[in-house]
C-alpha positions as CSV (number, residue, x, y, z in Angstrom):
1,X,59.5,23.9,112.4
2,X,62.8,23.9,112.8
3,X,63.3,20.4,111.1
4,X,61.1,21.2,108.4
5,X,64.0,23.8,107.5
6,X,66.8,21.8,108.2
7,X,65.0,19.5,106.1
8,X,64.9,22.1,103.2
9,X,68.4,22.9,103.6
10,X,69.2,19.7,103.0
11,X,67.0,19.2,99.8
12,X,68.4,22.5,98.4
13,X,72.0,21.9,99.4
14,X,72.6,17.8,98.9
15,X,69.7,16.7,96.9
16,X,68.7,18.8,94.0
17,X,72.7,19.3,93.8
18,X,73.2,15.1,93.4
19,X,70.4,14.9,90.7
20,X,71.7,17.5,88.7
21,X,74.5,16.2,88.8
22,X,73.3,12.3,87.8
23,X,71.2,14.4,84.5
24,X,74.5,15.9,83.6
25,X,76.2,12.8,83.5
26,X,73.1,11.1,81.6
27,X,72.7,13.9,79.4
28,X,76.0,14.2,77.8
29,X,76.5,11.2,76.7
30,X,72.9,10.9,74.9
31,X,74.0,14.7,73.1
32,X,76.9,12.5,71.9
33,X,74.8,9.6,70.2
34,X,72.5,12.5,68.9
35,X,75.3,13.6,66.9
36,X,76.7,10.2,65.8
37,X,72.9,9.3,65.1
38,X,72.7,12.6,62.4
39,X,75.7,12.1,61.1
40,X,74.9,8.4,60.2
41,X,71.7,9.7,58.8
42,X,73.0,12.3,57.0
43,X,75.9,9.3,55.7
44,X,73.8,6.8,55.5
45,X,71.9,7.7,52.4
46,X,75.2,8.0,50.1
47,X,75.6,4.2,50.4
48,X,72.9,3.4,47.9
49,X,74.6,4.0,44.3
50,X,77.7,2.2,45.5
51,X,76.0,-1.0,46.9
52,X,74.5,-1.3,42.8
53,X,78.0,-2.4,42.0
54,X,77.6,-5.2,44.5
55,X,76.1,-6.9,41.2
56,X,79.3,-7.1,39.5
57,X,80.9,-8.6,42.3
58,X,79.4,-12.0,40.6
59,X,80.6,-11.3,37.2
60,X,84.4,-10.6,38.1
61,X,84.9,-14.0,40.5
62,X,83.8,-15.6,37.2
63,X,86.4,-14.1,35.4
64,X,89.1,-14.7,38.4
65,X,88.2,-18.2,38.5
66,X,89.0,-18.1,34.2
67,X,92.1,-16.3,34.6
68,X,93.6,-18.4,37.3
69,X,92.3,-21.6,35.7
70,X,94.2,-20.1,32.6
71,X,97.2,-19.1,34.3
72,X,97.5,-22.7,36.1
73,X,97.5,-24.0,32.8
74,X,99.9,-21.6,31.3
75,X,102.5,-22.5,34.6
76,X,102.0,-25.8,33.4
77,X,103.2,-25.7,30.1
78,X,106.1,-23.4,31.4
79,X,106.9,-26.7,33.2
80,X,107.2,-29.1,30.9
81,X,108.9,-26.7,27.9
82,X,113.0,-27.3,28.2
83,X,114.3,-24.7,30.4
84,X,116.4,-23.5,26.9
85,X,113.0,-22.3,25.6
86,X,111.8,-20.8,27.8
87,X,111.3,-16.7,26.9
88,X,110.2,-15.6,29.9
């Protein structure tokens, strides 16, 4: 009988002590994904009317690839012009 409480003793005192422990440590860190996790759900939905822009994107490297294809040419004049006439 008397291991049976030295037995208990021990459960109460080392054990339960050591898993409570281990649940804190597990626990706090998934609290702290919870909040990450609702905060990108609460985020996450704002994305939508700015990804509709993403069909632009197309249009404008168009018109980059005009302008620099125009502003190539436009250096190139520059270069063969005089330098006495040149204005700018």
């Amino acid at each position: 009988m008397t291991l049976w409480w030295i037995g208990n003793a021990i459960f109460l005192l080392v054990v339960i002590p050591a898993v409570v422990l281990c649940l804190h440590q597990v626990l706090k860190p998934a609290k702290t994904i919870q909040v990450y996790a609702e905060d990108i759900t609460d985020h996450g939905s704002q994305f939508g009317p700015h990804l509709e822009a993403l069909q632009d994107l197309v249009r404008t490297r168009e018109l980059v690839g005009r302008v620099n294809a125009d502003l190539e040419r436009y250096i190139r004049a520059l270069d063969r012009m005089p330098s006495g006439e040149r204005s700018v």
